[in-house]
N, C-alpha and C positions, 0 to 999 in steps of 0.2 A: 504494500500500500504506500502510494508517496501521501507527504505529513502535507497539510494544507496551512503554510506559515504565513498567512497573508494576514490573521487574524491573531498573532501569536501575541499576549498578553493581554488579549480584549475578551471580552463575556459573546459569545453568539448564542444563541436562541436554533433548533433546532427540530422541526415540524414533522411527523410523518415518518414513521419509525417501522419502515419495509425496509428492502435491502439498502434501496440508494440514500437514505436517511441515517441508518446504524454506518453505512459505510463513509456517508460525508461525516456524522457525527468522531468517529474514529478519526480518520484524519486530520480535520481541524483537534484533534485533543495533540494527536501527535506531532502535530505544528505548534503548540503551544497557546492554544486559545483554550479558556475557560467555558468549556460546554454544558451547557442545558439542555434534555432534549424532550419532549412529550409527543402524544399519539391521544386519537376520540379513544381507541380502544385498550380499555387499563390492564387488561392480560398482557397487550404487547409493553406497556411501558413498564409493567412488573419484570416482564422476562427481559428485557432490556438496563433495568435498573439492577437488576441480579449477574447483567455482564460486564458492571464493572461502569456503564455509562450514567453522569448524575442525571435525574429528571425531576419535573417539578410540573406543581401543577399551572400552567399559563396563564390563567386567569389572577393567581396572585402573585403572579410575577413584575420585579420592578423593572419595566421598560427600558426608565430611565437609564438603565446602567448594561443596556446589550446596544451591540456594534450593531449587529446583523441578525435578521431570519431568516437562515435556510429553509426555504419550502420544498417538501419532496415532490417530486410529480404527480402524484394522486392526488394532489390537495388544489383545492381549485384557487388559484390567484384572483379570477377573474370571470371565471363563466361557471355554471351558470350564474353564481352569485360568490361574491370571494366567502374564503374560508374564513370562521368567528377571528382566528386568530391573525392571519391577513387585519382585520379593522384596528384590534389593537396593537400591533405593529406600527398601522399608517399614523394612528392615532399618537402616540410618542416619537411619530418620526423617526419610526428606525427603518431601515433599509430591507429590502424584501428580494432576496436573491434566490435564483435553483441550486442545484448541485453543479451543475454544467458549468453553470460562471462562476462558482469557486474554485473548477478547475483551468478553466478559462486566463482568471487574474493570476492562478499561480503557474500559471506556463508563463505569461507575459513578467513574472516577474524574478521568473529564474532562466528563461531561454529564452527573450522577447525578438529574437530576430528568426527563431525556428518557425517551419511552417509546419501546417497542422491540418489534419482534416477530419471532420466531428461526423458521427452518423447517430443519429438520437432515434429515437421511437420504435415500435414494435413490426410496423406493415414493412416486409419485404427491407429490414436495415442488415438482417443476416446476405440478406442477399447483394445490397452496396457493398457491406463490406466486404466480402467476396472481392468483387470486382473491383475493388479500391487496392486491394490488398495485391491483385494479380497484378493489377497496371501497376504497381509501384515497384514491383518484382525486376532487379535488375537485367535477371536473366531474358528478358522478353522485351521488345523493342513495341512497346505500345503507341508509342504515338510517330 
């Protein structure tokens, strides 16, 4: 796992506790940020509090003193209607990030002149990347 140091001494706030939530939560710890994480559903934030990751319940959490909300992808930003904790987020003016652009800022901020190519979502991305992976294959004269 690379550590996610972009937030390393600051409080992040942590949303959505499936894989890619447990997995950003993990590496911002290992980058040195101060993690918080929660989930609607308290089995997962028990079995995730029991691995070692702190959580807390959100609604009595002090805003004031988090950098950042990672939101996991199942949680809706924006459609149909944002997530409860999306309002208090905006509401304290804290910043409201995915997983993606956490790892996004720390490429830019450990390799910023390397290029990169992102394949996100579920329809057919096995299958980009496939084909990302081929063309890029020295062995083969793609273009």
């Amino acid at each position: 796992m690379i550590p996610v140091t972009i937030f390393a001494g600051k409080r992040v706030a942590v949303f959505g506790l499936g894989g890619s939530g447990v997995a950003s939560a993990r590496a911002l710890s290992r980058g040195g940020a101060d993690v918080v994480a929660s989930d609607d559903n308290a089995e997962t934030v028990a079995k995730v509090a029991a691995s070692g990751i702190t959580t807390a319940d959100f609604r009595a959490l002090d805003w004031s003193k988090i950098a950042a909300l990672v939101l996991a992808p199942g949680v809706p930003l924006t459609h149909p209607a944002p997530h409860w904790v999306v309002g208090l987020a905006r509401r304290a003016a804290v910043e409201v990030i995915g997983d993606i652009e956490l790892y996004c800022r720390e490429r830019r901020k450990q390799v910023p002149d390397s290029p990169f190519i992102a394949v996100t979502g579920t329809n057919e991305s096995s299958l980009a990347h496939n084909v990302l992976n081929h063309t890029a294959d020295p062995r083969f004269d793609a273009f």
